[in-house]
NUPA-721551 format. One record per residue (C-alpha): x, y, z. Coordinates in steps of 0.25 Angstrom, whole numbers. Example, Ala and Ser with C-alpha at 12.3 -4.5 7.8 and 13.67 -1.06 7.14 Angstrom:
<atoms>
{{49,-18,31}}
{{55,-4,29}}
</atoms>
This chain:
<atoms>
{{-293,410,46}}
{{-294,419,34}}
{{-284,420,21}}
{{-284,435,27}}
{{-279,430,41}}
{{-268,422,34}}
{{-263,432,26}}
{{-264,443,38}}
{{-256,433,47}}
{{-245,430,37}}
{{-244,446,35}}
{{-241,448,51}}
{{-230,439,53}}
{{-224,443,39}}
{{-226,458,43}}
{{-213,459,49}}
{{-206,456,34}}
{{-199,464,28}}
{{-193,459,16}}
{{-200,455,3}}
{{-192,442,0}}
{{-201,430,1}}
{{-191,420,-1}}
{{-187,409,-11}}
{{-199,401,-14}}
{{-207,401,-1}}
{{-222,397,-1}}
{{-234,406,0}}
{{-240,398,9}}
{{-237,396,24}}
{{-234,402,35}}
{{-224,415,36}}
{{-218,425,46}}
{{-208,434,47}}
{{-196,432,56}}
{{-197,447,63}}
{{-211,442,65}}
{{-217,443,83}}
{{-228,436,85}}
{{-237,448,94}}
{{-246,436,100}}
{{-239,428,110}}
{{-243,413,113}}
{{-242,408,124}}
{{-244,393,127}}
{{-255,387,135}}
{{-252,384,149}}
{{-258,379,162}}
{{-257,395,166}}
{{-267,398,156}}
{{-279,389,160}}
{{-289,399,163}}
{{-294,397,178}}
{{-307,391,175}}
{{-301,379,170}}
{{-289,379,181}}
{{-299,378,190}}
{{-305,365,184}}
{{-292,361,182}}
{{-285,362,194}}
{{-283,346,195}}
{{-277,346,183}}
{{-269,356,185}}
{{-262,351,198}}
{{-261,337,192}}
{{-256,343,178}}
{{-244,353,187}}
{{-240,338,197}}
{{-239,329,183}}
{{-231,342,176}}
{{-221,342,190}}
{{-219,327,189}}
{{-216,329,174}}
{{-207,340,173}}
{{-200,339,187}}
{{-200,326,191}}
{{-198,318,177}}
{{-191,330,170}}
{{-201,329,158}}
{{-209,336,150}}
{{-223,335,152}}
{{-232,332,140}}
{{-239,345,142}}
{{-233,353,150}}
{{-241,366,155}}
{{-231,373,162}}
{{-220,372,153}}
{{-227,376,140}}
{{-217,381,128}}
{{-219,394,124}}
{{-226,397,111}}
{{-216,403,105}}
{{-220,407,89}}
{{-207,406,84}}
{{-209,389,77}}
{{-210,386,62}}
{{-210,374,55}}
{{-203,362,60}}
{{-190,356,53}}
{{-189,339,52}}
{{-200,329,47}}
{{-209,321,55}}
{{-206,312,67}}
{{-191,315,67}}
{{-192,328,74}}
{{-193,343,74}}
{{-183,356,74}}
{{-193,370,73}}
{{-187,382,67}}
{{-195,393,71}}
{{-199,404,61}}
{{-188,412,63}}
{{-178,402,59}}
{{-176,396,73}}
{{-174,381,78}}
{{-184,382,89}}
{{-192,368,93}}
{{-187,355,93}}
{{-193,340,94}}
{{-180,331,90}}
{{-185,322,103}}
{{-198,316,99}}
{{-208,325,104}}
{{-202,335,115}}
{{-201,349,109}}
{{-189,358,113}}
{{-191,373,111}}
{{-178,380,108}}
{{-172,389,99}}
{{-158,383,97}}
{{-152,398,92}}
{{-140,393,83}}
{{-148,384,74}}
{{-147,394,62}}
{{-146,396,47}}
{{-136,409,45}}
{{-135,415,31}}
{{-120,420,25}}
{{-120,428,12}}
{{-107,430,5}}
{{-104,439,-5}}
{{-90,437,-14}}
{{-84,429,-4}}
{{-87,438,9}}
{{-99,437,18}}
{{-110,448,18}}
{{-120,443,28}}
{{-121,433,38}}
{{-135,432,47}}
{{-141,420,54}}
{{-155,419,49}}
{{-162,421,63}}
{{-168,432,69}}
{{-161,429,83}}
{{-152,438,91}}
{{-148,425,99}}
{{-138,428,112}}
{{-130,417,107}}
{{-120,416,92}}
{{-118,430,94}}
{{-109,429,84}}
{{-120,428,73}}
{{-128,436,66}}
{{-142,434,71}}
{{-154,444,70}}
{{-157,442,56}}
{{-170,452,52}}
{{-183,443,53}}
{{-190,454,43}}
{{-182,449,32}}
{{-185,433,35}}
{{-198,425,35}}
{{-204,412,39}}
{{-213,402,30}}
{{-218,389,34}}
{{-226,379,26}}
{{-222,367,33}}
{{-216,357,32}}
{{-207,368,25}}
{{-203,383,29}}
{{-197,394,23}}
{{-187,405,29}}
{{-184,418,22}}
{{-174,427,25}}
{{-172,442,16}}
{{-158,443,21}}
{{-158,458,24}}
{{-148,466,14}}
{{-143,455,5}}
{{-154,451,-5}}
{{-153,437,-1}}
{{-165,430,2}}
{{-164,417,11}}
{{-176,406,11}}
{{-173,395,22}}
{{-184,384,17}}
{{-185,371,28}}
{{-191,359,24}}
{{-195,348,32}}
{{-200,334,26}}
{{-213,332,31}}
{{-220,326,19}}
{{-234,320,18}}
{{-235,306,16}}
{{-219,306,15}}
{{-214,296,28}}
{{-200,297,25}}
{{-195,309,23}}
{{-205,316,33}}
{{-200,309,44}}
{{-185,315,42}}
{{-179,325,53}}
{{-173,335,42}}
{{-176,347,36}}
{{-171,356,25}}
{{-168,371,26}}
{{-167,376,13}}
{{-161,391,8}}
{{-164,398,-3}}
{{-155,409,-4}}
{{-159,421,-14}}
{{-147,430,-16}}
{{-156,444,-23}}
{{-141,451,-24}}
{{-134,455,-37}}
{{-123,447,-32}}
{{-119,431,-28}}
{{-119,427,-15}}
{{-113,416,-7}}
{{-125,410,6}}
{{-122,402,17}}
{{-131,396,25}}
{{-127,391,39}}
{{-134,382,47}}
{{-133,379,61}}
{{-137,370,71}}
{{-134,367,87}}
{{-134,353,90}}
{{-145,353,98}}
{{-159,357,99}}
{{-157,367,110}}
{{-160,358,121}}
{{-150,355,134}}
{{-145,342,127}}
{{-138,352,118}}
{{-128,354,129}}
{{-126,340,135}}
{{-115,338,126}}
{{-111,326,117}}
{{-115,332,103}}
{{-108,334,92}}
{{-107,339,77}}
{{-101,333,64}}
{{-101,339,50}}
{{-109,327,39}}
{{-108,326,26}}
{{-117,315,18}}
{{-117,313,2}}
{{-127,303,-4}}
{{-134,300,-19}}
{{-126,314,-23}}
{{-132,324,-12}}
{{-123,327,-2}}
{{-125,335,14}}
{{-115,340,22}}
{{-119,346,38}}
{{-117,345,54}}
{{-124,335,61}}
{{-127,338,75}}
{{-125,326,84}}
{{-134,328,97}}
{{-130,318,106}}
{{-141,316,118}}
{{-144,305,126}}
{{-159,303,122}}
{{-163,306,106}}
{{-148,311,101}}
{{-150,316,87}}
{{-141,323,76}}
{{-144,337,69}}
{{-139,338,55}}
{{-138,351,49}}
{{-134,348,34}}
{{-135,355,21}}
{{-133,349,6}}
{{-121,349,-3}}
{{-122,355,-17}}
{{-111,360,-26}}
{{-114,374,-24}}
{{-115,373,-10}}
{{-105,374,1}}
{{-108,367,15}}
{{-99,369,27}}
{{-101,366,42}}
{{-98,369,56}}
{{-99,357,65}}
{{-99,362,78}}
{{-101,377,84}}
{{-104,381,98}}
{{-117,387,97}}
{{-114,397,109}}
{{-107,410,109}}
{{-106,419,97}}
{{-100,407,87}}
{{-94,418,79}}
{{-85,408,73}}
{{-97,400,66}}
{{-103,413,60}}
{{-88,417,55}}
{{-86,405,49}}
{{-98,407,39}}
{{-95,422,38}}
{{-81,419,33}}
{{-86,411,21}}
{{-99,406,22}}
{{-95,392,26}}
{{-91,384,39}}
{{-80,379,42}}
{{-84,365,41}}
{{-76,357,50}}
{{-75,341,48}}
{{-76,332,60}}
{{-87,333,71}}
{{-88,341,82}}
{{-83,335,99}}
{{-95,332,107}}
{{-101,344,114}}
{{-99,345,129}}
{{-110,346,140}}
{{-115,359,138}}
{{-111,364,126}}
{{-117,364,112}}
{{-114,362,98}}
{{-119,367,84}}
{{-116,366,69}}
{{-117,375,57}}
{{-119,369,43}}
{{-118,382,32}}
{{-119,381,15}}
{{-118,389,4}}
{{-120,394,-8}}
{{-120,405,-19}}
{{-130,412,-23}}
{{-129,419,-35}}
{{-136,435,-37}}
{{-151,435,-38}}
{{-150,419,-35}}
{{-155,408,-28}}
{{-149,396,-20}}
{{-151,388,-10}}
{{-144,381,2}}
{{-150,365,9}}
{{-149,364,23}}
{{-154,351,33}}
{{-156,349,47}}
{{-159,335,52}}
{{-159,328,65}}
{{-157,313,67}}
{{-165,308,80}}
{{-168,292,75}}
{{-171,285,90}}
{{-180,294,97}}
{{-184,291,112}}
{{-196,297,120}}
{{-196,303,133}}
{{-195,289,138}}
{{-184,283,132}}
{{-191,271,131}}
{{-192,266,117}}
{{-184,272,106}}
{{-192,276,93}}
{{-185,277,79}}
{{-188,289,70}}
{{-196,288,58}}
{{-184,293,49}}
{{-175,284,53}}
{{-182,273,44}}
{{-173,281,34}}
{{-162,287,39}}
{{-158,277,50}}
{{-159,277,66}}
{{-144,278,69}}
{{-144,293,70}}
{{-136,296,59}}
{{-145,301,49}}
{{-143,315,51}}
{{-134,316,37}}
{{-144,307,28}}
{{-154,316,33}}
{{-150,328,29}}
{{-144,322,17}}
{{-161,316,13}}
{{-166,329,18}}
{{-156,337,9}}
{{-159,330,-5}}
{{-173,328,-1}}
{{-179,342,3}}
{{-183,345,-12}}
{{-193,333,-11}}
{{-198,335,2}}
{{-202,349,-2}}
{{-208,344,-15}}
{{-217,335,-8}}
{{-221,345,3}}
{{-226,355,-9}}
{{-234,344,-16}}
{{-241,341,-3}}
{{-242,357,1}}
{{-245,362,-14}}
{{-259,359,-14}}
{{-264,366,-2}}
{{-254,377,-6}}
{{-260,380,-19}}
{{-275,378,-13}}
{{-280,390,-16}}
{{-293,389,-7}}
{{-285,387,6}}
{{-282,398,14}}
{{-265,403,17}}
{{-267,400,33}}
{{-272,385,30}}
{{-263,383,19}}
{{-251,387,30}}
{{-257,380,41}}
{{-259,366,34}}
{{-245,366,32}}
{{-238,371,44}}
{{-247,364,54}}
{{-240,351,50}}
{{-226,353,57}}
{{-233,346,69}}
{{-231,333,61}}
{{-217,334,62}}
{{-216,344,74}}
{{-228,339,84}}
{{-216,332,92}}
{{-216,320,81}}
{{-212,309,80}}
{{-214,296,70}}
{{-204,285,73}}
{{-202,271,68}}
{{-210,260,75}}
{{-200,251,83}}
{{-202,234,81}}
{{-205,231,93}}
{{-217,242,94}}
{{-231,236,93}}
{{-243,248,92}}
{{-251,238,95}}
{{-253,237,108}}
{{-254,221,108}}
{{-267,219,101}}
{{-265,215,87}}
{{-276,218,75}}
{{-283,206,76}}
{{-286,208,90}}
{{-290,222,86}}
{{-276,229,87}}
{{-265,231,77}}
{{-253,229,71}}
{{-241,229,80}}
{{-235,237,70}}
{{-244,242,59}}
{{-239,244,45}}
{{-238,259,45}}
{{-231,261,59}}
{{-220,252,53}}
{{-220,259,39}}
{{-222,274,45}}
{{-220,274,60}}
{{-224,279,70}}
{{-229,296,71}}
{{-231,303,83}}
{{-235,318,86}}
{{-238,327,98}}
{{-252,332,103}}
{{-242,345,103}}
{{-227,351,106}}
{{-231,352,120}}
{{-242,342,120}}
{{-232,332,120}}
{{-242,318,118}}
{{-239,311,105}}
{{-251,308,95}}
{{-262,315,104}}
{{-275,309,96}}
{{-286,319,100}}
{{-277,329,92}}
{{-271,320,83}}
{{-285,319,79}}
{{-283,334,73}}
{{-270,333,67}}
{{-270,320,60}}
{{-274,324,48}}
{{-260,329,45}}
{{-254,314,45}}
{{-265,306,40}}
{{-265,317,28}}
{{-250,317,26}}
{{-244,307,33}}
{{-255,296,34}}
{{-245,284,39}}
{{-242,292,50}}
{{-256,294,54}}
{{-259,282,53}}
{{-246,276,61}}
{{-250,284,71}}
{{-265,278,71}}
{{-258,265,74}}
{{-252,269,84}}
{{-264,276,91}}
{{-270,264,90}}
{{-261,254,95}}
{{-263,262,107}}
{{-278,261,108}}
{{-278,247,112}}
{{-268,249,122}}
{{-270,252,135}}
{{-260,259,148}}
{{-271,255,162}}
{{-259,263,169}}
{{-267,275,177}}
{{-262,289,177}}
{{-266,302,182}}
{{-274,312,173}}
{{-272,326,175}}
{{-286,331,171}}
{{-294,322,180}}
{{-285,318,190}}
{{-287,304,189}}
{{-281,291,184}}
{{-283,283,173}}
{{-276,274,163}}
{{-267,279,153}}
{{-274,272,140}}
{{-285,262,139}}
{{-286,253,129}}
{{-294,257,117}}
{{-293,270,118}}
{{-286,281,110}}
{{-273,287,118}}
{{-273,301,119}}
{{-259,302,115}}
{{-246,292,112}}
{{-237,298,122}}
{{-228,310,125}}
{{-215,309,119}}
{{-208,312,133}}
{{-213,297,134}}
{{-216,285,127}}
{{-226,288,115}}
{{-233,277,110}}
{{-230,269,123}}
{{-237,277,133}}
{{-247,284,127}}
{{-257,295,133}}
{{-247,303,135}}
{{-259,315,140}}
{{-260,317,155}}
{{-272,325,156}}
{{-286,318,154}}
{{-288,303,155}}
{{-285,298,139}}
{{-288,284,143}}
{{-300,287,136}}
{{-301,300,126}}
{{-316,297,117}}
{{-310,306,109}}
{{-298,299,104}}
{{-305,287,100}}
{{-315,292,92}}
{{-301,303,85}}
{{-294,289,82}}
{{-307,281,77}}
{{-308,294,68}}
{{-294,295,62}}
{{-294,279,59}}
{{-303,279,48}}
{{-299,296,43}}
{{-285,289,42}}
{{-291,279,34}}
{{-300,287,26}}
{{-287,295,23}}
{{-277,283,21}}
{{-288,272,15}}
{{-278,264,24}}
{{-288,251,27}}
{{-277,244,36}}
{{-276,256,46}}
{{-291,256,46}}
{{-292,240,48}}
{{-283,241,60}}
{{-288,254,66}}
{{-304,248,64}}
{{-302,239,78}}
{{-294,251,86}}
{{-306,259,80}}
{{-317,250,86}}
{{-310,248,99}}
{{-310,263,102}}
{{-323,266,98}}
{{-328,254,107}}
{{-319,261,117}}
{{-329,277,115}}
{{-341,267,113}}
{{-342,267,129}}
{{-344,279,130}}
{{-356,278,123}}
{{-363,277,137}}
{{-379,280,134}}
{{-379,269,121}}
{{-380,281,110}}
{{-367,280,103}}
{{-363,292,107}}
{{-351,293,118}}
{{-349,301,128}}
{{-341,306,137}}
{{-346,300,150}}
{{-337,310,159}}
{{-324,310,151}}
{{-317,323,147}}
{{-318,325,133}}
{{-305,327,131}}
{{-306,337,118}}
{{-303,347,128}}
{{-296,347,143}}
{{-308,350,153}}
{{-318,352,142}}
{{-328,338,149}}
{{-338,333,141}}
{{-350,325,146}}
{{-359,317,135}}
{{-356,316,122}}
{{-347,327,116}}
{{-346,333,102}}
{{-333,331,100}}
{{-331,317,106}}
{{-346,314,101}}
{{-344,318,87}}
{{-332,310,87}}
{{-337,298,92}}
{{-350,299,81}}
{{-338,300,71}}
{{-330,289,75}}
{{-342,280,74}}
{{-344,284,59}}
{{-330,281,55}}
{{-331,269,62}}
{{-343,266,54}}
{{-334,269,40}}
{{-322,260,46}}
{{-332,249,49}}
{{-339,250,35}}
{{-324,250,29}}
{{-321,238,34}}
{{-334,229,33}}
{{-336,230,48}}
{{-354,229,46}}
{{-356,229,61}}
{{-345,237,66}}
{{-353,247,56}}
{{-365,244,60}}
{{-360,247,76}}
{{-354,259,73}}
{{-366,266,63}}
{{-376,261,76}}
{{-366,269,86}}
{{-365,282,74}}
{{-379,282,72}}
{{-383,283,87}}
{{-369,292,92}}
{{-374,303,81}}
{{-389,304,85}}
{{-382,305,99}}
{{-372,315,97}}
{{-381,325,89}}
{{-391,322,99}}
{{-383,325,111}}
{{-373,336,105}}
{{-380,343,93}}
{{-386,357,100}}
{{-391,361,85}}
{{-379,369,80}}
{{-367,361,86}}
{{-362,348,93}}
{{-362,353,109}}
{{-347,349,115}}
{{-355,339,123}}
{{-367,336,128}}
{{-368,337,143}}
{{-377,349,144}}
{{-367,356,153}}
{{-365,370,149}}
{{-353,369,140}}
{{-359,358,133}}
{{-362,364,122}}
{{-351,371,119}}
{{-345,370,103}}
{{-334,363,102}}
{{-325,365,90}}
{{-322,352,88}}
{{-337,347,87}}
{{-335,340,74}}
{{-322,333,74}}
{{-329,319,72}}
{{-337,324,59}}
{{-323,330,54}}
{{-316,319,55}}
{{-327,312,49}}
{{-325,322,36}}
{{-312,321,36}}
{{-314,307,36}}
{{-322,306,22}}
{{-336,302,31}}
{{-345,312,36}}
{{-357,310,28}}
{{-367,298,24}}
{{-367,285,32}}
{{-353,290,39}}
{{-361,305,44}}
{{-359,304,57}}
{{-364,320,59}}
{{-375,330,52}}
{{-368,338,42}}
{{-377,348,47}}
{{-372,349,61}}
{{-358,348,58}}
{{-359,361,47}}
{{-367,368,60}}
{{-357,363,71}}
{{-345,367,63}}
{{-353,381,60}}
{{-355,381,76}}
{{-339,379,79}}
{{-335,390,68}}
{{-346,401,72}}
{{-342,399,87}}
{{-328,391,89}}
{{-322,399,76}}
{{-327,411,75}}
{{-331,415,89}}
{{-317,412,94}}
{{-305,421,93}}
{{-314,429,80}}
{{-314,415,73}}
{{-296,416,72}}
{{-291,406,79}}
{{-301,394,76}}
{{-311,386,82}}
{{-311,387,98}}
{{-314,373,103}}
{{-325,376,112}}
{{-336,387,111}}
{{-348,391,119}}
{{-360,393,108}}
{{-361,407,114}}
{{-347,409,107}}
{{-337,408,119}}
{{-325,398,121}}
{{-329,388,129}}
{{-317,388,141}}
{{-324,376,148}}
{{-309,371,147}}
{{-296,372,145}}
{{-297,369,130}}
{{-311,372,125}}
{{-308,386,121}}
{{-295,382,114}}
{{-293,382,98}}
{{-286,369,92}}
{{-280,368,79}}
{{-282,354,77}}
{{-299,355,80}}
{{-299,368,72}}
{{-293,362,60}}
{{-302,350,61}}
{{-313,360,64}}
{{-310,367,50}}
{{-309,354,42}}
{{-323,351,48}}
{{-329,364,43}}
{{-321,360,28}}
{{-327,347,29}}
{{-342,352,31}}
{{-340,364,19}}
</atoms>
């Protein structure tokens, strides 16, 4: 992707704009639309409609086991299914960054202002627009109101009695997360608005990131000859949109909280609900020149004119005292918080708003054990904390930004690096906080362990950085829902061992304390059709669970293939142990990793089946791709292996181990003479080495054990486990075919390719392009510059 593309992109979905105000001190960098802005291609998710027949026909058994297991899921237990390919959510464009830390929770504004997706219940996603959550600007002139516009570009059929259907060609959108910026040219008055939302999601910060808050800061520009008098009004339904909003019980009450000199005043939204209740807390911070007022409770149906008349009379609420009566069954409730100001002619001021939620006790779909979120180390587990919240968030914003530019600056100001990166580095990061996570307090009766203690080749019931950090979790994807999905965890953890190391490193610990723990308990795979055990001991899981479940209890989570035994996932944890440590230098996770380590590669080490250090596949389904089988040694899992077998040379040198060196540089020595004897054709590494027709094949992903080894600091010298030669050829194989002869080189590397230069469609995923692969495919190519 060129700076040219960038520049072209950013020029269509701005084209729509018609104003010239570019607001009040937001970045060059980042991401940005106009609010009139249509998207002309339409996505569409992928279903089981759009298997192409070749491969229904060699997936007809999966096909009627996966619609019996969908039918007992969604019919007969009235769940969700973790995927679910008959119920896909649309993929609608509409999202923009997330508001709230990490692990406590996620609201979604989308782009144009909306609150559109929500994950208050760990890990299940609710996709609604909840039209009444608005911010509505009032100007006032000399003591009378000139305009009055809720800051949406909605004609909604409900709250007729507002003014909706502000012009999208005066507004923008800006995101450069974990911050984004909104502005709004209001049409006619000279008055420029720039709602700035800021969520705490800090590297290396394990306090404040954790909180569910964010600030919605306005800067209010008034261009005019003239003072003006702004109000902003904030309102919120007490709810998220779901039926529970009707179920009745809920109920509002105005706050007000002043500590160490600062002092908030707001609504907090009681929601009531059997399982996971929580309270919303729209607040804003008092200030001599500031004047905040409230509405506790309004019906958000029919036209409420009597809300919008309230402000238009004199810009403030009524600010009743006293909470609002339980609702009744089927009938909802919302609140309003509104502030102002004056802004003086040809000045600047600006208004400080909050939205919090308190969730403390979490339970999972099982409602078998109930988990403590991180932040309530802090702020307690009473469900109480709403006004403390929003009164830390309020008089802590300035640093939070402050941090989040000194970590940004750097690759802001990098001149070599191209817009789209720059955007992309930084806005690809929501999934931290938004991937359905969740980062809890370990409970004291929890033991990670599974039993066997470290000097029996285990670890600690409870290591030191799970007590002092907790425990992280995040989903494969929204609608993959399998927490900590390891082959593409794989991809993706660089972002927490980068940033938020202790996070990465807690959930190593928990990845292996399931290793040496085993579920004999058979089960039906939908793939092959047979049964097998859930999880064998010494072996990786695929995933810890599905939220909807038990995470961390009853793991393998992934229905489809067998995952008693992935080769892939060993090797991908063996690999990330000692890149944690290279990263952290921290010899205590590598001391307790370095038994789980040899027990897993002992585990791969009988698959070695012809004595020539080199596993195979012996009939398994590599599982990098669903249907793509793979016979012999494999690039991919064969590079991996030769990989592994290097760091574990390192790990064994690190800490005085002779023979264990000695064991693994006999087994690396042979298991590279073997793998470039079997895969090397003399350009690139054949996907396997079977000799069937597909065989040799280039697989994007051909050199994931070699860039993990870069990344790593090893790669050359005793610790080469590949010719530098083959690499730089291979990697010019996968960007001549997979790159450029795919989609005219715009869209990335496709993850198979015929070496005539056709997508290999042997599968349902091998002529598929995956973000995660391609960036590590990128960093591989920088590596080797």
């Amino acid at each position: 992707m060129t700076s040219e593309w960038s520049e072209k992109s950013t020029a269509d979905l701005m084209s729509r704009y018609v104003s010239k105000e570019m607001g009040y001190n937001v970045p060059k960098e980042g991401w940005r639309i106009c609010l009139a802005h249509e998207f002309k291609e339409k996505r569409k998710p992928f279903q089981a409609k759009d298997v192409s027949l070749a491969n229904i026909w060699g997936h007809i058994g999966l096909g009627v086991r996966y619609l019996k297991f969908w039918y007992k899921k969604t019919q007969v237990e009235k769940k969700a299914p973790f995927i679910d390919m008959f119920g896909a959510q649309p993929l609608r464009q509409i999202y923009g960054a997330p508001l709230g830390g990490i692990g406590g929770g996620t609201i979604t504004r989308g782009w144009r202002g909306e609150f559109c997706r929500w994950q208050l219940n760990p890990g299940m996603y609710h996709y609604k627009t909840v039209i009444p959550n608005q911010f509505t600007v009032c100007l006032r002139r000399e003591g009378k109101t000139v305009y009055q516009q809720v800051l949406s570009v909605e004609r909604p059929p409900t709250l007729q009695g507002w003014n909706w259907g502000y012009c999208g060609e005066y507004a923008f959108y800006h995101a450069l997360y974990p911050r984004a910026w909104t502005v709004y040219d209001l049409p006619g008055q000279n008055v420029t608005l720039t709602c700035r939302q800021i969520s705490p999601v800090i590297p290396h910060d394990y306090q404040d990131s954790s909180l569910p808050v964010a600030v919605l800061v306005w800067d209010i520009e008034n261009k005019n000859e003239y003072d003006l008098d702004v109000s902003i009004m904030f309102t919120m339904v007490n709810g998220s949109g779901q039926k529970d909003d009707k179920c009745g019980g809920h109920w509002n009450e105005p706050f007000h909280l002043e500590k160490e000199g600062e002092a908030v005043s707001g609504v907090l939204l009681h929601h009531c609900t059997a399982v996971n209740p929580y309270t919303l807390c729209i607040a804003a911070r008092e200030q001599s020149d500031r004047e905040i007022s409230h509405q506790t409770a309004f019906s958000p149906k029919g036209p409420c004119f009597s809300l919008w008349n309230d402000l238009i009379d004199d810009g403030r609420l009524d600010s009743p005292t006293g909470s609002s009566p339980p609702t009744v069954k089927g009938e909802k409730v919302a609140a309003a918080v509104a502030v102002g100001c004056s802004v003086p002619a040809q000045g600047h001021n600006s208004l400080e708003f909050c939205l919090a939620w308190d969730m403390p006790k979490i339970t999972f779909g099982s409602r078998e054990k109930e988990h403590m979120r991180r932040y309530t180390r802090y702020f307690g587990t009473k469900g109480d904390a709403s006004p403390s919240l929003s009164h830390y968030a309020l008089t802590h914003y300035k640093q939070w930004e402050k941090s989040i530019e000194e970590w940004q600056r750097p690759i802001l100001q990098d001149s070599s690096l191209p817009s789209w990166y720059k955007s992309a580095l930084f806005n690809e990061l929501y999934f931290v906080a938004d991937g359905g996570t969740v980062w809890t307090e370990i409970m004291e009766d929890v033991d990670i362990s599974g039993g066997i203690r470290s000097e029996d080749g285990g670890l600690p019931a409870q290591p030191t950085v799970i007590k002092e950090y907790g425990r992280f979790a995040y989903l494969e994807g929204q609608e993959y829902r399998m927490y900590n999905t390891y082959d593409v965890h794989f991809y993706a953890s660089f972002a927490l061992i980068m940033l938020w190391p202790k996070l990465a490193l807690s959930l190593q610990y928990d990845i292996a304390g399931s290793v040496v723990q085993q579920d004999l308990t058979e089960r039906l795979h939908l793939m092959s059709g047979q049964y097998s055990p859930i999880k064998t001991k010494n072996v990786v899981p695929h995933d810890i669970g599905d939220p909807d479940d038990e995470p961390w209890v009853r793991v393998n989570a992934y229905l489809i293939h067998d995952t008693a035994h992935w080769k892939d996932l060993n090797l991908k944890f063996v690999l990330q142990v000692y890149r944690d440590f290279h990263l952290t230098q921290d010899r205590q996770y590598l001391q307790d990793m370095w038994p789980i380590c040899q027990a897993v590669m002992e585990s791969e080490l009988k698959f070695d089946l012809d004595g020539d250090g080199l596993i195979e596949n012996s009939g398994y389904a590599d599982q990098t791709y669903d249907g793509w089988i793979v016979t012999g040694p494999s690039a991919y899992c064969g590079g991996m292996w030769v990989a592994s077998l290097c760091v574990m040379c390192k790990m064994a040198r690190l800490l005085d181990s002779e023979e264990l060196y000695r064991h693994y540089k006999d087994l690396l020595d042979r298991g590279s003479a073997a793998f470039e004897k079997l895969l090397w054709n003399g350009k690139y590494y054949n996907y396997d080495s079977s000799g069937r027709d597909l065989s040799n094949s280039v697989m994007s992903d051909q050199c994931a054990g070699h860039w993990f080894l870069r990344a790593s600091g090893l790669g050359d010298g005793e610790f080469q486990a590949f010719p530098k030669e083959k690499i730089q050829s291979a990697l010019k194989s996968v960007f001549d075919l997979n790159v450029m002869s795919f989609a005219g080189g715009q869209m990335g590397a496709v993850n198979g390719m015929r070496p005539e230069g056709i997508p290999d469609r042997s599968s349902v995923q091998s002529d598929e392009v995956w973000i995660g692969v391609v960036y590590g495919l990128a960093a591989t190519m920088i590596h080797e510059v």
